[in-house]
C-alpha atoms as a printed R data frame, in Angstrom:
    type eleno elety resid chain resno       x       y       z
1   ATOM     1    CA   UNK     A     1 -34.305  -9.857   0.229
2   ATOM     2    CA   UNK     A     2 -31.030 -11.599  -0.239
3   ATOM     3    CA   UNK     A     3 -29.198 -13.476   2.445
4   ATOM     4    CA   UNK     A     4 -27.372 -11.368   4.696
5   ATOM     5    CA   UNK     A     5 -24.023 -14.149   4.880
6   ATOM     6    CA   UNK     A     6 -24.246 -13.410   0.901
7   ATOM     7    CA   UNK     A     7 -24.592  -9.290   1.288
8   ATOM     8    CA   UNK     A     8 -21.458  -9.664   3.497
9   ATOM     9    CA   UNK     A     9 -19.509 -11.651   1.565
10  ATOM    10    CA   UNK     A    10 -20.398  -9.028  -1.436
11  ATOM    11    CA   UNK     A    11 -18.960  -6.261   0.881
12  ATOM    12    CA   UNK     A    12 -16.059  -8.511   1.807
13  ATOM    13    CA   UNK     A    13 -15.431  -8.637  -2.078
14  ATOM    14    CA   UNK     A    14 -16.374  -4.940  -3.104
15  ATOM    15    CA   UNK     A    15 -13.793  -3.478  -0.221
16  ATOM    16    CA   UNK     A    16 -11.015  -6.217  -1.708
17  ATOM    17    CA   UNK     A    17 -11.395  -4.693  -5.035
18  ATOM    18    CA   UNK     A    18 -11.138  -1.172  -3.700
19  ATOM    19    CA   UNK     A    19  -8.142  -1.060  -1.485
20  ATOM    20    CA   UNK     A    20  -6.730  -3.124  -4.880
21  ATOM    21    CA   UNK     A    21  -7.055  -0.226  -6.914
22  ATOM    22    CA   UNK     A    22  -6.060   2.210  -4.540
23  ATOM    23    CA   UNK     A    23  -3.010   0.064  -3.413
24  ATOM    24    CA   UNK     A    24  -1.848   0.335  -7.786
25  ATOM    25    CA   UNK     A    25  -3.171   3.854  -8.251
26  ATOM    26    CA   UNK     A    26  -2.048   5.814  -5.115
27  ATOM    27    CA   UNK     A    27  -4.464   8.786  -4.243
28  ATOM    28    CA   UNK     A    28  -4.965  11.770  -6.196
29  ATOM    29    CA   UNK     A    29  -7.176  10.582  -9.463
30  ATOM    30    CA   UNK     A    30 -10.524  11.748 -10.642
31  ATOM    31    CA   UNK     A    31 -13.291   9.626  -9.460
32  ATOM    32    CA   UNK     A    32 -14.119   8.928 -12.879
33  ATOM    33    CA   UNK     A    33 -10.484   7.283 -13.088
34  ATOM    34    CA   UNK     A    34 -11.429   5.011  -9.567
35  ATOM    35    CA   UNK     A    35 -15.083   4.054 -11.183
36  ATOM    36    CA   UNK     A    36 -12.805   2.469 -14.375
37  ATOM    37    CA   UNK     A    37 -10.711   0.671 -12.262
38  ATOM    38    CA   UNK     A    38 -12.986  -0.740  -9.760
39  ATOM    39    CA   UNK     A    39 -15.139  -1.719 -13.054
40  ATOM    40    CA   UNK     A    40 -12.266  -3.694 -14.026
41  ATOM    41    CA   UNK     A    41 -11.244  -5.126 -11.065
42  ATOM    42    CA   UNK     A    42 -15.058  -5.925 -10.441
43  ATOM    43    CA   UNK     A    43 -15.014  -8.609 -13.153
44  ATOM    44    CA   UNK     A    44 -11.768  -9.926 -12.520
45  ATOM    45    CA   UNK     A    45 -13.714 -11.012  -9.202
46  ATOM    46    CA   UNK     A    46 -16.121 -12.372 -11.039
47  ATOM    47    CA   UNK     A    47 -18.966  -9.454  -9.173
48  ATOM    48    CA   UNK     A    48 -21.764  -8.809 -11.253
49  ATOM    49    CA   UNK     A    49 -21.814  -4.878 -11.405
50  ATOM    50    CA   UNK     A    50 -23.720  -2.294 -12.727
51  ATOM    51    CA   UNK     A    51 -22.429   1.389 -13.416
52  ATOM    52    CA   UNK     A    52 -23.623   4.837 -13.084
53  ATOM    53    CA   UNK     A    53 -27.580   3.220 -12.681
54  ATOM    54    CA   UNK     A    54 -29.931   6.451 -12.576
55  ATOM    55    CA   UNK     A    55 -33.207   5.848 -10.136
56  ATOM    56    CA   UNK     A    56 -35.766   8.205  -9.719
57  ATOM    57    CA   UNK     A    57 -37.128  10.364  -6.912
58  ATOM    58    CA   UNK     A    58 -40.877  10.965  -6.114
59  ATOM    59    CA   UNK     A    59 -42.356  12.918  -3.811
60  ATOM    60    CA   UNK     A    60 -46.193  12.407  -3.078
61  ATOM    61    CA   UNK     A    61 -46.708  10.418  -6.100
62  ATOM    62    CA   UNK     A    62 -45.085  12.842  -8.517
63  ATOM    63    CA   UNK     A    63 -41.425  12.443  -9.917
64  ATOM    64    CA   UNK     A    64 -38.753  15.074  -8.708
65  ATOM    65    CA   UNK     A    65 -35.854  13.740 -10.074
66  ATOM    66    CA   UNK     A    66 -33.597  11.191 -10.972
67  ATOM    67    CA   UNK     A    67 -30.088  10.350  -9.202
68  ATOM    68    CA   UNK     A    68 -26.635   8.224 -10.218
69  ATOM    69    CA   UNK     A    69 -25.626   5.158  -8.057
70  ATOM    70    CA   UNK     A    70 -21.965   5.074  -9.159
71  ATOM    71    CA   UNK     A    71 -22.122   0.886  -8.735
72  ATOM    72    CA   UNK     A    72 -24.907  -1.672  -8.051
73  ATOM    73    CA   UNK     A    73 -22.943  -4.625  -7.227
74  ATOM    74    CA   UNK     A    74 -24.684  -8.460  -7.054
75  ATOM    75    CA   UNK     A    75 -28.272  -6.645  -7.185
76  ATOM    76    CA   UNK     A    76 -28.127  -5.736  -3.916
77  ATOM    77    CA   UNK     A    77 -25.186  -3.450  -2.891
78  ATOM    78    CA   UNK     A    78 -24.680  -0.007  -3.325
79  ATOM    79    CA   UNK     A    79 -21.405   1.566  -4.221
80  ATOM    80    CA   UNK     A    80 -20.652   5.240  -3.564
81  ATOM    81    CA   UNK     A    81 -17.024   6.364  -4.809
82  ATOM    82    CA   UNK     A    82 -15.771   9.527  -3.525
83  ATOM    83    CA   UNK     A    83 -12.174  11.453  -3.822
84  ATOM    84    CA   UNK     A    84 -11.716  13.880  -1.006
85  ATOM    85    CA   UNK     A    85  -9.916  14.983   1.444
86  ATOM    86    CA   UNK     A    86 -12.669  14.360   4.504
87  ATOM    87    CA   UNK     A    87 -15.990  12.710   4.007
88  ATOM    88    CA   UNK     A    88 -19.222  14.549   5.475
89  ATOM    89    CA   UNK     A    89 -22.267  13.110   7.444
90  ATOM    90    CA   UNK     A    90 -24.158  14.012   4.249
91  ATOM    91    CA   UNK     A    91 -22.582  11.817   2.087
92  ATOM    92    CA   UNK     A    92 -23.843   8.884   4.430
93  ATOM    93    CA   UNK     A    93 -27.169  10.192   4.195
94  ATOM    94    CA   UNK     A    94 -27.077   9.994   0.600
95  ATOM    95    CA   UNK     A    95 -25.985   6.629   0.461
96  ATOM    96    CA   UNK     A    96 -28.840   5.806   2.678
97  ATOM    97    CA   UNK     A    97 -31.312   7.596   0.830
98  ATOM    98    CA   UNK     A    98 -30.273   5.950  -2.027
99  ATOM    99    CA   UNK     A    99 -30.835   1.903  -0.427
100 ATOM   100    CA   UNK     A   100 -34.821   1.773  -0.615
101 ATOM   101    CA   UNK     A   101 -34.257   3.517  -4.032
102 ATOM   102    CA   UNK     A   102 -32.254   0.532  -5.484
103 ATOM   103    CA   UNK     A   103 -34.161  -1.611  -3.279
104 ATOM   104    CA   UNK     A   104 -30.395  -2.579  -1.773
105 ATOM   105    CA   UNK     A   105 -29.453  -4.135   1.664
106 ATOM   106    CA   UNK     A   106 -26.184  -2.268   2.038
107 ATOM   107    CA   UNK     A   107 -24.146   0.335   1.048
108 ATOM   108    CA   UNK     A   108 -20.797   1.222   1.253
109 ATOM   109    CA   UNK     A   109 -19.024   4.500   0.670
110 ATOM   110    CA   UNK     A   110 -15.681   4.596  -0.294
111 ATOM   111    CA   UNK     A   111 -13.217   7.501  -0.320
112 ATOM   112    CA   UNK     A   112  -9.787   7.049  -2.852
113 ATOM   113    CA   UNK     A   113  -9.056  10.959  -2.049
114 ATOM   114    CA   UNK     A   114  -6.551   9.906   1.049
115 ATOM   115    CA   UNK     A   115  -3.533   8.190   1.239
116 ATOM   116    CA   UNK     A   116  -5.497   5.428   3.395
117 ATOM   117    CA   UNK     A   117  -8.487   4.414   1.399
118 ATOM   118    CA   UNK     A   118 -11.361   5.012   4.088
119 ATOM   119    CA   UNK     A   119 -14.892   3.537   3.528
120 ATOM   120    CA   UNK     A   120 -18.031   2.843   5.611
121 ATOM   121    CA   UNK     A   121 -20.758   0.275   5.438
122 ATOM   122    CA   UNK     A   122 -24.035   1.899   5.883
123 ATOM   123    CA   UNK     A   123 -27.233  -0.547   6.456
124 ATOM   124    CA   UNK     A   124 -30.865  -0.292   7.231
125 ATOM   125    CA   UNK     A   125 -32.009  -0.543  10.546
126 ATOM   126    CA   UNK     A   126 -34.446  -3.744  11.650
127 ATOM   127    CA   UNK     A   127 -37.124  -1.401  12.038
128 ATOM   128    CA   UNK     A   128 -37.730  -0.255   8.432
129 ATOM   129    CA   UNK     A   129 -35.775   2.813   9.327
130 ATOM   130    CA   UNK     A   130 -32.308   3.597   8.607
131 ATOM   131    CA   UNK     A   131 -30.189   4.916  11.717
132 ATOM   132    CA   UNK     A   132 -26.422   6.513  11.255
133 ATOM   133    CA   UNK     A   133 -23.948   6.210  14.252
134 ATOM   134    CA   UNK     A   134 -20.921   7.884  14.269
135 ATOM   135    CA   UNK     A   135 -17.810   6.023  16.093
136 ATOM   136    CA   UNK     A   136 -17.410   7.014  19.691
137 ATOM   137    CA   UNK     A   137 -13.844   7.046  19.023
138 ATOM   138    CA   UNK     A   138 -13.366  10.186  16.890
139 ATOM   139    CA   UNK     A   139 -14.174  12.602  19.981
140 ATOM   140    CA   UNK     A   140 -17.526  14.235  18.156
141 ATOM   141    CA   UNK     A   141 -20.841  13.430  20.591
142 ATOM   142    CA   UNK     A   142 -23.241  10.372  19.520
143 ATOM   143    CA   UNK     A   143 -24.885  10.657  16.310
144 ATOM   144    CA   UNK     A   144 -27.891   9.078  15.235
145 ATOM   145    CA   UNK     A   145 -30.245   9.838  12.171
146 ATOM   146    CA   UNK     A   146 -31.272   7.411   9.685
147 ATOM   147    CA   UNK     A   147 -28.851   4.743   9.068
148 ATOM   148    CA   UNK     A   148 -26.089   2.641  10.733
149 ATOM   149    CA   UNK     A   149 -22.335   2.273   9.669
150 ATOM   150    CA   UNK     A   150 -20.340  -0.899  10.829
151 ATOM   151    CA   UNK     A   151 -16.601   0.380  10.346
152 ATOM   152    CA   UNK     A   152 -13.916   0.416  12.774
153 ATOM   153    CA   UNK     A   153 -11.888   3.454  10.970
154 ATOM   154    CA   UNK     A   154 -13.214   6.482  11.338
155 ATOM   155    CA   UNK     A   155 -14.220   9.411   8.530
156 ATOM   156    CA   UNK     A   156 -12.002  12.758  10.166
């Protein structure tokens, strides 16, 4: 498992390269447009990425499925790009369905859909479960689930 001072610094990077392409583009693209860009600027920083990465599902011992991780970024970072209006409790619980999958230490889900980029870093828990907790601040009643986000602005 990598370094968690390296992990953040990754984040640190990944959210710089976001709120770059949604400072040039403005709201209001396709995702597909936001995945280009964020490619782009991805390698300007010198961030080894890895686009649209299928992994599969399997439930007692037999494959369901497969599913798309729009970015693996430095081997060990999940990117999930989104364009709407309001991001959903579900969508963390994707991304954190998706981090023993990809064998990742964090994800982050990013929205380009608003005029303020929003995104949330969503991590495993210490004890091998994953535990979601929504910010206090936003007036809805303590959340918790599987998964835990770090960010200070809130999804509305």
């Amino acid at each position: 498992m990598p370094v968690m001072k390296d992990v953040n610094d990754t984040i640190y990077k990944i959210i710089g390269s976001c709120m770059e392409v949604h400072k040039t583009l403005g709201p209001g693209y396709p995702v597909d447009l936001y995945k280009k860009a964020l490619a782009v600027e991805f390698g300007e920083r010198e961030l080894s990425a890895v686009q649209d990465v299928s992994v599969e599902v399997v439930f007692k011992e037999n494959l369901v499925g497969t599913i798309v991780i729009d970015f693996i970024v430095n081997e060990n970072v999940i990117v999930a790009m989104r364009c709407k209006e309001e991001l959903k409790d579900i969508e963390i619980q994707q991304v954190l369905r998706c981090l023993p999958l990809a064998n990742a230490a964090m994800g982050l889900l990013v929205n380009f859909g608003n005029i303020k980029i929003q995104y949330k870093r969503i991590l495993p828990s210490r004890q091998g479960r994953l535990d979601v907790r929504k910010e206090p601040s936003i007036g809805v009643a303590a959340y918790r689930e599987i998964g835990k986000t770090r960010e200070g602005n809130p999804i509305i």
